[in-house]
PyMOL Python script that loads the backbone (N, CA, C, O; Angstrom):
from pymol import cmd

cmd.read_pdbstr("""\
ATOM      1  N   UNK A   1      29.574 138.426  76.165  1.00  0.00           N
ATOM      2  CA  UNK A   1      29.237 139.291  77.272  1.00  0.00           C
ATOM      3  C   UNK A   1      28.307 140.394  76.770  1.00  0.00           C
ATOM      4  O   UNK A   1      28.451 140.972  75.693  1.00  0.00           O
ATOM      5  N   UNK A   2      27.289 140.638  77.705  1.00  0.00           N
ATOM      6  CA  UNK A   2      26.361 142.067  77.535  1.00  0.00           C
ATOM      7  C   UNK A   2      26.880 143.269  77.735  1.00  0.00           C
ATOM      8  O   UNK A   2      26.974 143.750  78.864  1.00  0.00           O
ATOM      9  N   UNK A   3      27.208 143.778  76.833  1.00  0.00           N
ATOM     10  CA  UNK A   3      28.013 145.005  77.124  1.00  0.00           C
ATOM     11  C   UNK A   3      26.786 146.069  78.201  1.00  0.00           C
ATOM     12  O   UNK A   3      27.075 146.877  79.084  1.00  0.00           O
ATOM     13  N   UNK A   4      25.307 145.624  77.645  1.00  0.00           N
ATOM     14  CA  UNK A   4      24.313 146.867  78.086  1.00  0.00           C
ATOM     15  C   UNK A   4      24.396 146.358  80.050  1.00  0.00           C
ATOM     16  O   UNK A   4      24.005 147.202  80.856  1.00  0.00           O
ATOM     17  N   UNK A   5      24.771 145.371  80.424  1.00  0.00           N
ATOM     18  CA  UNK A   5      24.807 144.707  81.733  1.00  0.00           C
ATOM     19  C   UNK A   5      25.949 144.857  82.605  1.00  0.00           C
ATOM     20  O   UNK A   5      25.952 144.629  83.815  1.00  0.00           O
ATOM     21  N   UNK A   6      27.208 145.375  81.694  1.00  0.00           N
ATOM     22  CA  UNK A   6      28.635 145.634  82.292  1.00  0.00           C
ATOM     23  C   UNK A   6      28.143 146.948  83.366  1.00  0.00           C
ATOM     24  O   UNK A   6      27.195 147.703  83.151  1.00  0.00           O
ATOM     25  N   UNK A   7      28.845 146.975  84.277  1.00  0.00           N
ATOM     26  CA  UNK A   7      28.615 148.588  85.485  1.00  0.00           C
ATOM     27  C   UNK A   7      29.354 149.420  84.708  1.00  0.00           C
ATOM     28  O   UNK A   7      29.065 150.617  84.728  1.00  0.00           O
ATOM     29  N   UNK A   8      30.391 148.975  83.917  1.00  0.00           N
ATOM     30  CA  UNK A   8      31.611 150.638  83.171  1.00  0.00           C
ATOM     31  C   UNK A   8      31.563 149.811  82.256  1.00  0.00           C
ATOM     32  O   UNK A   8      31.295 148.613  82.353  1.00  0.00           O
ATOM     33  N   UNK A   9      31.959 150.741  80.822  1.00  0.00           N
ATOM     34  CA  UNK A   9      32.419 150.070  79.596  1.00  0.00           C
ATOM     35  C   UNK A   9      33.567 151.160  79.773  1.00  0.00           C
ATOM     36  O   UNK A   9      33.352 152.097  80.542  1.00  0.00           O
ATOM     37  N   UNK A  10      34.827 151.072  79.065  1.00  0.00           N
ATOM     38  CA  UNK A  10      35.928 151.530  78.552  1.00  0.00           C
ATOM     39  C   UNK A  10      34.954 152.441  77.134  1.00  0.00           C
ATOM     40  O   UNK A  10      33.794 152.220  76.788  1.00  0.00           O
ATOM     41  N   UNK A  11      35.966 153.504  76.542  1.00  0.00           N
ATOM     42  CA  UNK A  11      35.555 154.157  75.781  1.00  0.00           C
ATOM     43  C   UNK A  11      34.933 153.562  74.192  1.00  0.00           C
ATOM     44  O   UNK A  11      34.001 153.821  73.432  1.00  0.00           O
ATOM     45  N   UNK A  12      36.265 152.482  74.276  1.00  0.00           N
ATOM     46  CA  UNK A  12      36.138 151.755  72.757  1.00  0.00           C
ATOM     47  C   UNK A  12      34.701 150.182  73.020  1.00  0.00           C
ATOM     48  O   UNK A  12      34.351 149.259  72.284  1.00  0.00           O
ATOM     49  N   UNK A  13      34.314 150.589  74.322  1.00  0.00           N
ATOM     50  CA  UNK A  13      33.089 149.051  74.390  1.00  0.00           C
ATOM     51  C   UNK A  13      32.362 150.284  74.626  1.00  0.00           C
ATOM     52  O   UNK A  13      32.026 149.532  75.541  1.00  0.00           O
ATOM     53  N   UNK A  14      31.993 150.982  74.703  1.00  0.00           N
ATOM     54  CA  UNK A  14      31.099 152.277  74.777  1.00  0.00           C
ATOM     55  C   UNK A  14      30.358 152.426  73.456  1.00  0.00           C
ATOM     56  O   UNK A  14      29.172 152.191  73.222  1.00  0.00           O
ATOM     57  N   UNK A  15      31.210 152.820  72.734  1.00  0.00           N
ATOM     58  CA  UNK A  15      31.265 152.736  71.018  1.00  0.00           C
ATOM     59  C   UNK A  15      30.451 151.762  70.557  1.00  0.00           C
ATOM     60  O   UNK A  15      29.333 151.874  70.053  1.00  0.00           O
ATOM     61  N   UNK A  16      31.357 150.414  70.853  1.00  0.00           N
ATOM     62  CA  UNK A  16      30.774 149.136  70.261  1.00  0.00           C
ATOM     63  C   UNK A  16      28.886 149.263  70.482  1.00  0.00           C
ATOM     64  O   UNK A  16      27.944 149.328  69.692  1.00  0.00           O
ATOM     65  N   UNK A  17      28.993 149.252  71.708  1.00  0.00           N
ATOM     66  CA  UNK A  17      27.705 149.046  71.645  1.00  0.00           C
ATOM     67  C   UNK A  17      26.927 150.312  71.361  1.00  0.00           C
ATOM     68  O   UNK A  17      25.814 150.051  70.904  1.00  0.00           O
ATOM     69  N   UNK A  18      27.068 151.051  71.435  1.00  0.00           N
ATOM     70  CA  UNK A  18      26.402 151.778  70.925  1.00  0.00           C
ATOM     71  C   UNK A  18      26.022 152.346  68.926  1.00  0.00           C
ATOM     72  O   UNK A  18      25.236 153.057  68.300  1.00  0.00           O
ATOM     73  N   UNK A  19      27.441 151.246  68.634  1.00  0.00           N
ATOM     74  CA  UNK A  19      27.045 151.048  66.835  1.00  0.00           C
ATOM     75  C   UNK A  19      27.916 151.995  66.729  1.00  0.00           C
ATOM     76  O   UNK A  19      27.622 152.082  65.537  1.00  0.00           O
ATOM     77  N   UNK A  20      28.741 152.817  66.856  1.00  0.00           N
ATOM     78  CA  UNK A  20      29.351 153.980  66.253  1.00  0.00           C
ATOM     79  C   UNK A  20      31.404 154.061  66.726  1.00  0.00           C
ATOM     80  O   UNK A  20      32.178 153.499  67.502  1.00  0.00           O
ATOM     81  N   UNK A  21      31.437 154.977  65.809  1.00  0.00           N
ATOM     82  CA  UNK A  21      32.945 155.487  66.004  1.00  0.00           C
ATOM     83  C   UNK A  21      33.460 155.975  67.518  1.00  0.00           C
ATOM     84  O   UNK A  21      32.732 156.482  68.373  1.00  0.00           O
ATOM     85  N   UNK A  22      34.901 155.699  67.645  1.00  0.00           N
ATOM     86  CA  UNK A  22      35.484 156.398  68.703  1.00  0.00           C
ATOM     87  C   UNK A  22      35.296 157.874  69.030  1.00  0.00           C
ATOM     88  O   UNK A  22      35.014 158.482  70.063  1.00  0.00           O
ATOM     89  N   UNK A  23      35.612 158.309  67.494  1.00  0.00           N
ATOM     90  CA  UNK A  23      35.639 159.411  67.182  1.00  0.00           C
ATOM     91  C   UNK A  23      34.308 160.015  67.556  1.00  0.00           C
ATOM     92  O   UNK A  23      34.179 160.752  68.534  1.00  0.00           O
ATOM     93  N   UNK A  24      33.135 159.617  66.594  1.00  0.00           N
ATOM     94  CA  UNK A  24      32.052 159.870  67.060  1.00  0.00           C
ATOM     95  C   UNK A  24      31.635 159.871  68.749  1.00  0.00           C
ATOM     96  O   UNK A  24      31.118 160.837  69.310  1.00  0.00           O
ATOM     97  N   UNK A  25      31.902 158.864  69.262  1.00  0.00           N
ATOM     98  CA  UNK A  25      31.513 159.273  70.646  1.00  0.00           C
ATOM     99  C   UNK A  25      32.230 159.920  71.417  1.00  0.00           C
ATOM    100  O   UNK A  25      31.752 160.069  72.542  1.00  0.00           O
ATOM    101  N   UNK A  26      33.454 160.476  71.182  1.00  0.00           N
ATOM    102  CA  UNK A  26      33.947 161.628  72.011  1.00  0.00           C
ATOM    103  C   UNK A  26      32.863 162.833  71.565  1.00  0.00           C
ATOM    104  O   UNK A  26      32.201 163.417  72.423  1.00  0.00           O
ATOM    105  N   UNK A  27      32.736 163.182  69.958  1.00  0.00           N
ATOM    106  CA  UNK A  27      31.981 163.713  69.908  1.00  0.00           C
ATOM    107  C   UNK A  27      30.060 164.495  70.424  1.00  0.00           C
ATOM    108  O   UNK A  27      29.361 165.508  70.450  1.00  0.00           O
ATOM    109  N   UNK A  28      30.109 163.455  70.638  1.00  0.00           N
ATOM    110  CA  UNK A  28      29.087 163.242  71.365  1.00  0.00           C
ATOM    111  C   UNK A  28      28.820 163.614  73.122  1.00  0.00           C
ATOM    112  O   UNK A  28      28.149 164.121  74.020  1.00  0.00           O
ATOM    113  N   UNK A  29      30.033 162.838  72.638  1.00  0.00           N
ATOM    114  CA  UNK A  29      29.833 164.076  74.543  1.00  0.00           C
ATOM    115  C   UNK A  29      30.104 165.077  74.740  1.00  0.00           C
ATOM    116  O   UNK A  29      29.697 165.669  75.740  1.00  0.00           O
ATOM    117  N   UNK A  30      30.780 165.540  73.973  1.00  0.00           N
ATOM    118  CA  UNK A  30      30.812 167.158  73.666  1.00  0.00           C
ATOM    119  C   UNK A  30      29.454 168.150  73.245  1.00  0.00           C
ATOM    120  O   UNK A  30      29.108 169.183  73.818  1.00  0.00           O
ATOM    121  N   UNK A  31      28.791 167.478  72.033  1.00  0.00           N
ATOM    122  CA  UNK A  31      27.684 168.186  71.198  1.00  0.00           C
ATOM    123  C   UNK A  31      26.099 167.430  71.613  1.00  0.00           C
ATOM    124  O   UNK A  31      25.040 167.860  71.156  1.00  0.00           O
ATOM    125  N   UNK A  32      26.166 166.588  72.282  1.00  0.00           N
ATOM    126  CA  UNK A  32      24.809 165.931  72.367  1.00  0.00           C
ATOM    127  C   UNK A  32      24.455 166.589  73.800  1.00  0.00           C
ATOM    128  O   UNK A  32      25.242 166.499  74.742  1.00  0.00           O
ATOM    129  N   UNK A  33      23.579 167.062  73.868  1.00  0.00           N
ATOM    130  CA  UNK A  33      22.393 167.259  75.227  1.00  0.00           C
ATOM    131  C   UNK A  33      21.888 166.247  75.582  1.00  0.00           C
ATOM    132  O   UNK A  33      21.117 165.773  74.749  1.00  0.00           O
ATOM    133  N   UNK A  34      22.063 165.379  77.022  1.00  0.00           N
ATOM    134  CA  UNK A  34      21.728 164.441  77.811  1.00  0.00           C
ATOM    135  C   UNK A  34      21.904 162.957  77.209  1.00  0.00           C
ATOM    136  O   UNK A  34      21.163 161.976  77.145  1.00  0.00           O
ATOM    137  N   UNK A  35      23.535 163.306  76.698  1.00  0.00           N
ATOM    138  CA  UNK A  35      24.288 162.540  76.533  1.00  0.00           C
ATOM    139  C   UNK A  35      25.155 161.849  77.520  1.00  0.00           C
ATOM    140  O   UNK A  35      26.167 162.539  77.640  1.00  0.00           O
ATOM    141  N   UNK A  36      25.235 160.541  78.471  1.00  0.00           N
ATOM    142  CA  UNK A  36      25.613 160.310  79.549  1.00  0.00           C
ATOM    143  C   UNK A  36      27.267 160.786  79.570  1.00  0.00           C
ATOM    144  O   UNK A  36      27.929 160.292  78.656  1.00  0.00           O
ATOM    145  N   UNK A  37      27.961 161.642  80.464  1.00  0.00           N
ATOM    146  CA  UNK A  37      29.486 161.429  80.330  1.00  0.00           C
ATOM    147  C   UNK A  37      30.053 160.525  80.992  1.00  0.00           C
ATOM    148  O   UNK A  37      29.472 159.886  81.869  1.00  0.00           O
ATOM    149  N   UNK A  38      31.315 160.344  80.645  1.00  0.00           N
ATOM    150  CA  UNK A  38      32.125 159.645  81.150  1.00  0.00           C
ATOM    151  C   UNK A  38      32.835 159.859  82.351  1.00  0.00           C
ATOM    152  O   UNK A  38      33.115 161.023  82.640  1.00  0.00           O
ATOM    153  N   UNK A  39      33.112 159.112  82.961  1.00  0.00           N
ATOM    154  CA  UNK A  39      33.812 159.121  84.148  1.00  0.00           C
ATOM    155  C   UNK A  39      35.147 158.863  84.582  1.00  0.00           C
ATOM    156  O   UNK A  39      35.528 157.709  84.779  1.00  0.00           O
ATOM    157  N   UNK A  40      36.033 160.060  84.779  1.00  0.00           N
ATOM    158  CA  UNK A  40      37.614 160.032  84.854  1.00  0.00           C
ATOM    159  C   UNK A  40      38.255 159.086  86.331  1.00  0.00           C
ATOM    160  O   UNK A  40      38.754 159.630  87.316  1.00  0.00           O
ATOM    161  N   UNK A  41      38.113 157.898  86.188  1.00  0.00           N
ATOM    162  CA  UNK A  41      38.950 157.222  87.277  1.00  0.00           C
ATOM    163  C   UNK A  41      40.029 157.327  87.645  1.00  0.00           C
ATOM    164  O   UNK A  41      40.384 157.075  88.797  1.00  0.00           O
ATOM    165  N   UNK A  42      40.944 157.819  86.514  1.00  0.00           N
ATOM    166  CA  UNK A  42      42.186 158.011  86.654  1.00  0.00           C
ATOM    167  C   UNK A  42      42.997 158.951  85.929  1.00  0.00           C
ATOM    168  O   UNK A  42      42.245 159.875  85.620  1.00  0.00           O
ATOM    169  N   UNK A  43      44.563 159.252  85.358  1.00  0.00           N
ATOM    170  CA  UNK A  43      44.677 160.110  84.550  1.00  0.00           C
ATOM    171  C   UNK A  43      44.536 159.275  83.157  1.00  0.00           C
ATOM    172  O   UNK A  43      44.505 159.928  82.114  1.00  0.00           O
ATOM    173  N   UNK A  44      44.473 158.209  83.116  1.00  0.00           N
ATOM    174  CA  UNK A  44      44.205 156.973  81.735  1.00  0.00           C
ATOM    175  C   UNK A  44      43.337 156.071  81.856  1.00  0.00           C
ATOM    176  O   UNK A  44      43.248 155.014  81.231  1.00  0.00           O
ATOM    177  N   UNK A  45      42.554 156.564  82.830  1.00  0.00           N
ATOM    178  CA  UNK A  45      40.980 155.615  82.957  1.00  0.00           C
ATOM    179  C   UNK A  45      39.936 156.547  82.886  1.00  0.00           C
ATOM    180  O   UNK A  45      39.599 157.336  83.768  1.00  0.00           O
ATOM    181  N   UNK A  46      39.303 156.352  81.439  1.00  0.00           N
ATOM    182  CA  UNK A  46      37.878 156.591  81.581  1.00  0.00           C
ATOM    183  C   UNK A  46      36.645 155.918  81.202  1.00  0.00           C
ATOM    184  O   UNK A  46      36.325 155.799  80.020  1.00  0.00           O
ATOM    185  N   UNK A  47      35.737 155.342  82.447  1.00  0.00           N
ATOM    186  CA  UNK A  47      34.558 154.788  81.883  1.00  0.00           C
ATOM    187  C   UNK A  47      33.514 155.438  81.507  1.00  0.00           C
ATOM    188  O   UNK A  47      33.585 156.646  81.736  1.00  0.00           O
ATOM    189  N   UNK A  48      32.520 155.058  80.987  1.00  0.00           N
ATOM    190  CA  UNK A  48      30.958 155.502  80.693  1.00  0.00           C
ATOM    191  C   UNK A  48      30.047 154.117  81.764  1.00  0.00           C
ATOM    192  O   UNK A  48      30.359 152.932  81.885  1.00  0.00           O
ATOM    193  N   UNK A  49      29.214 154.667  82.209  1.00  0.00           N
ATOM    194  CA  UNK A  49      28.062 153.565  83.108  1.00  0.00           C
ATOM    195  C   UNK A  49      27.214 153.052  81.975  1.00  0.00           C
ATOM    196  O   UNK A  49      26.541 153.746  81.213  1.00  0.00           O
ATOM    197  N   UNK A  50      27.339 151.736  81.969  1.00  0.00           N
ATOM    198  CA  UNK A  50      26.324 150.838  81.181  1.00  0.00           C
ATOM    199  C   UNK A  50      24.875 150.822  81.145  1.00  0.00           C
ATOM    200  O   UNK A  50      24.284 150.447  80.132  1.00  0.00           O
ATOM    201  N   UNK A  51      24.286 151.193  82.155  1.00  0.00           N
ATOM    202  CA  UNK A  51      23.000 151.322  82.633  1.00  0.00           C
ATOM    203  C   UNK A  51      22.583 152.798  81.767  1.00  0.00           C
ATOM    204  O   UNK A  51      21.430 152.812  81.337  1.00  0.00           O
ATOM    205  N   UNK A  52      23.340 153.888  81.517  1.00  0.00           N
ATOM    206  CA  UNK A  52      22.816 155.403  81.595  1.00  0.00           C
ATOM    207  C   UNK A  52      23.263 155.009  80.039  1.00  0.00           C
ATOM    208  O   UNK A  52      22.512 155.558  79.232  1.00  0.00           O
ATOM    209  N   UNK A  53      23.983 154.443  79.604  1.00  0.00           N
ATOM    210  CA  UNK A  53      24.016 154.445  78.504  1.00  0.00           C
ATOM    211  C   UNK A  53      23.033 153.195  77.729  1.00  0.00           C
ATOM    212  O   UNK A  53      22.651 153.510  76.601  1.00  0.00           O
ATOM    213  N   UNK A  54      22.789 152.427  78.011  1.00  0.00           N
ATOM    214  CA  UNK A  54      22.032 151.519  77.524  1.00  0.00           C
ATOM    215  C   UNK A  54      20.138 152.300  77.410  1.00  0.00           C
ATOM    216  O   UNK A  54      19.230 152.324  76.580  1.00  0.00           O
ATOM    217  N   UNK A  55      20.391 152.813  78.792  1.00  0.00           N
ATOM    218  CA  UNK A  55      19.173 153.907  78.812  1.00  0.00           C
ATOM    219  C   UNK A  55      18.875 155.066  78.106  1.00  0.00           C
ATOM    220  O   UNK A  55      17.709 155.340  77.823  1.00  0.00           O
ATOM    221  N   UNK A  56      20.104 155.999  77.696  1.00  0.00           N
ATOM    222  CA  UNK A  56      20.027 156.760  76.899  1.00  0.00           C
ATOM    223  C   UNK A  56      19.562 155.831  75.259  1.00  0.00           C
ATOM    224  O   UNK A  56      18.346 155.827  75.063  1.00  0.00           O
ATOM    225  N   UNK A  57      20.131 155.347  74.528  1.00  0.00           N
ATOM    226  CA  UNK A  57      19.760 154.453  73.620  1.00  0.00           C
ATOM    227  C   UNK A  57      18.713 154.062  73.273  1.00  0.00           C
ATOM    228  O   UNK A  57      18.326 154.231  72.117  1.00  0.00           O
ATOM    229  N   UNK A  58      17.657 153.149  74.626  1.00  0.00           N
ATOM    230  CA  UNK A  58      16.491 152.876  74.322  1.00  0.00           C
ATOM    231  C   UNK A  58      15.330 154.540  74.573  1.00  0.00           C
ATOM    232  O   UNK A  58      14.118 154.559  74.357  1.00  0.00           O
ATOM    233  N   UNK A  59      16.119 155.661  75.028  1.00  0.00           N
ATOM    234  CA  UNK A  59      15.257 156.366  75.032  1.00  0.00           C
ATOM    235  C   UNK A  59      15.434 157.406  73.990  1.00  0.00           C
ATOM    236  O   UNK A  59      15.005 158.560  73.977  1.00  0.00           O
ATOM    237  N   UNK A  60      16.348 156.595  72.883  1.00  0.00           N
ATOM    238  CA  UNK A  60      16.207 157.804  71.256  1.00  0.00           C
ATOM    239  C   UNK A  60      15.271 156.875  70.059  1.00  0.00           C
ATOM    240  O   UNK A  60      15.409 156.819  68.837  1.00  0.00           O
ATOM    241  N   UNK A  61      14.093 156.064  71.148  1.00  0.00           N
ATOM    242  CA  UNK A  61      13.109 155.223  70.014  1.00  0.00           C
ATOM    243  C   UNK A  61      13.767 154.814  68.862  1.00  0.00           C
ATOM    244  O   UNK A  61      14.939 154.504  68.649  1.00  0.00           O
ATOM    245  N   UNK A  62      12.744 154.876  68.138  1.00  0.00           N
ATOM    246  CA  UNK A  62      13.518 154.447  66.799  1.00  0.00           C
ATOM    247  C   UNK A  62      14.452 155.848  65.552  1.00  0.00           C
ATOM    248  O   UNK A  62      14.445 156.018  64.333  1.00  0.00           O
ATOM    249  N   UNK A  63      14.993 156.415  66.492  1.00  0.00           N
ATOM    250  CA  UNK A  63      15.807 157.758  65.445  1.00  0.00           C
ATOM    251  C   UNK A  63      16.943 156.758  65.446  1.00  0.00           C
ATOM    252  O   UNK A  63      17.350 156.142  66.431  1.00  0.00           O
ATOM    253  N   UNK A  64      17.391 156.684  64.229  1.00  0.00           N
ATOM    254  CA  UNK A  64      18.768 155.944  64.427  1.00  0.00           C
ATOM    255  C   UNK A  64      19.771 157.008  65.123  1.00  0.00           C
ATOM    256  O   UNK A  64      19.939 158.215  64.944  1.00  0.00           O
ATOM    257  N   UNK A  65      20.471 155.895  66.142  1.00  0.00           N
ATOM    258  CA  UNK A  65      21.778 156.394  67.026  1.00  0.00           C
ATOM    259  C   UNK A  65      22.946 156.151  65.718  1.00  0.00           C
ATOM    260  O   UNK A  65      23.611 155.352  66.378  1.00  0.00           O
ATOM    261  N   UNK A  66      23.537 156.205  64.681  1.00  0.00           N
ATOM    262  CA  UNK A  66      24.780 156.127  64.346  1.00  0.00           C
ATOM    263  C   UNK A  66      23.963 156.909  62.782  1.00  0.00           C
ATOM    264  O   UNK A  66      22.894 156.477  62.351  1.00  0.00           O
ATOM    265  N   UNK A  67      24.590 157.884  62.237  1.00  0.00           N
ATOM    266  CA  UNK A  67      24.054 157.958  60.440  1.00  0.00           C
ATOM    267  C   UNK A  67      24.919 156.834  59.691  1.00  0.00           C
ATOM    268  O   UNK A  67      25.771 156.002  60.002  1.00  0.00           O
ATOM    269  N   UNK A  68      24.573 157.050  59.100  1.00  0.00           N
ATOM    270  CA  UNK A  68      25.465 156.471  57.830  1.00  0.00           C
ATOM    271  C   UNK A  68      26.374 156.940  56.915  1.00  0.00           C
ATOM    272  O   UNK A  68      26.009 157.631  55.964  1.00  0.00           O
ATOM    273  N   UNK A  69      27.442 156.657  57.088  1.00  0.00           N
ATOM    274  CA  UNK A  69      28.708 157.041  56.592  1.00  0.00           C
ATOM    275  C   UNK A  69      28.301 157.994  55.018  1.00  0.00           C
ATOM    276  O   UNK A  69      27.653 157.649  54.029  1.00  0.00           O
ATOM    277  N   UNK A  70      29.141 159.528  55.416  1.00  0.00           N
ATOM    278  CA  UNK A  70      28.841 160.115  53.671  1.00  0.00           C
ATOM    279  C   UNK A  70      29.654 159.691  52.859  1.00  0.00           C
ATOM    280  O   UNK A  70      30.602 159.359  53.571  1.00  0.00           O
ATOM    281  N   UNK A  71      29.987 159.424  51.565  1.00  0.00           N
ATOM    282  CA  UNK A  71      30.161 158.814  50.728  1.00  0.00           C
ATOM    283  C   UNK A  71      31.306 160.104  49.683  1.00  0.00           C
ATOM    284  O   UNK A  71      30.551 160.924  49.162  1.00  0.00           O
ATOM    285  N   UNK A  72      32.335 160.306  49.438  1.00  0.00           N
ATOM    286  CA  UNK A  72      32.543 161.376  49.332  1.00  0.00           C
ATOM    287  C   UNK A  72      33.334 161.432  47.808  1.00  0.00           C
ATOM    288  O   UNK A  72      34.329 160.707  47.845  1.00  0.00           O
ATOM    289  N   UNK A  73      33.201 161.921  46.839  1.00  0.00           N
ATOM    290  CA  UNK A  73      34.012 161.303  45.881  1.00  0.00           C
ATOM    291  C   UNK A  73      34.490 162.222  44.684  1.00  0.00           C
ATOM    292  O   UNK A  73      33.784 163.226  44.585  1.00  0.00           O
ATOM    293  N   UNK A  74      35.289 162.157  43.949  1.00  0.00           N
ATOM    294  CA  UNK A  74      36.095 163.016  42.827  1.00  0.00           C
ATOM    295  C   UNK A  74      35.039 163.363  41.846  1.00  0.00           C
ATOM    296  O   UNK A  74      34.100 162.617  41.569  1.00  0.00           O
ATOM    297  N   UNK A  75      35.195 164.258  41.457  1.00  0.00           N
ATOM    298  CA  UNK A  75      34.469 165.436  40.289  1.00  0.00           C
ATOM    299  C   UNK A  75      35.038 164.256  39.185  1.00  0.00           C
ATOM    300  O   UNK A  75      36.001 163.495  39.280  1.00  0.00           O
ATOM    301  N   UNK A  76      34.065 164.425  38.141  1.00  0.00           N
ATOM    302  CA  UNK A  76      34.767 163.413  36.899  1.00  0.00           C
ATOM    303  C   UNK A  76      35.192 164.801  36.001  1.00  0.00           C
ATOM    304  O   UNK A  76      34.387 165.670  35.666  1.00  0.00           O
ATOM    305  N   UNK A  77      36.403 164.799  35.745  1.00  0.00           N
ATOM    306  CA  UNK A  77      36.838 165.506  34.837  1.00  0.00           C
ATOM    307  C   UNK A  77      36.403 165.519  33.026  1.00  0.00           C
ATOM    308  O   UNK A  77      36.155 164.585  32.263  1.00  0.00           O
ATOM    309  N   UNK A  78      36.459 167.192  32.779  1.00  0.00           N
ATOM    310  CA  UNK A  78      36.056 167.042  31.016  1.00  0.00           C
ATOM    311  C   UNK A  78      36.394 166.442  30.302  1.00  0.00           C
ATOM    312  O   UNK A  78      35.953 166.538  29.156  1.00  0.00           O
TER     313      UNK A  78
END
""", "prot")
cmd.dss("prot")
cmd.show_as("cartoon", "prot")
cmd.util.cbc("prot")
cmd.orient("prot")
């Protein structure tokens, strides 16, 4: 299935297609400017629109939408 063709994705097919974390995309709708939100159907339903999001996407060209994981690691001891 086309996720970019679905009318709602759920939060976690939101993600998927868009390449990134759960985490990250709550984020995102918090800190991103003309970032599409989501839509509260219920008190445990929330979609995002496939269309505004598939659109947002093709309209961040080529900046990558997801970074790449930092890498984080122990001091080598004396």
């Amino acid at each position: 299935m086309d996720l970019a063709l679905s009318p709602s994705l759920r939060p976690r097919q939101a993600a998927e297609f868009l390449g990134i974390g759960l985490s990250t995309l709550w984020r995102w709708v918090k800190e991103r400017h003309g970032f599409p939100q989501p839509i509260q159907l219920g008190p445990r339903t929330t979609v995002f629109e496939g269309a505004k999001l598939a659109a947002w996407r093709n309209a961040q060209g080529n900046v990558p939408v997801a970074s790449a994981p930092k890498v984080r690691r122990k001091a080598k001891r004396a």
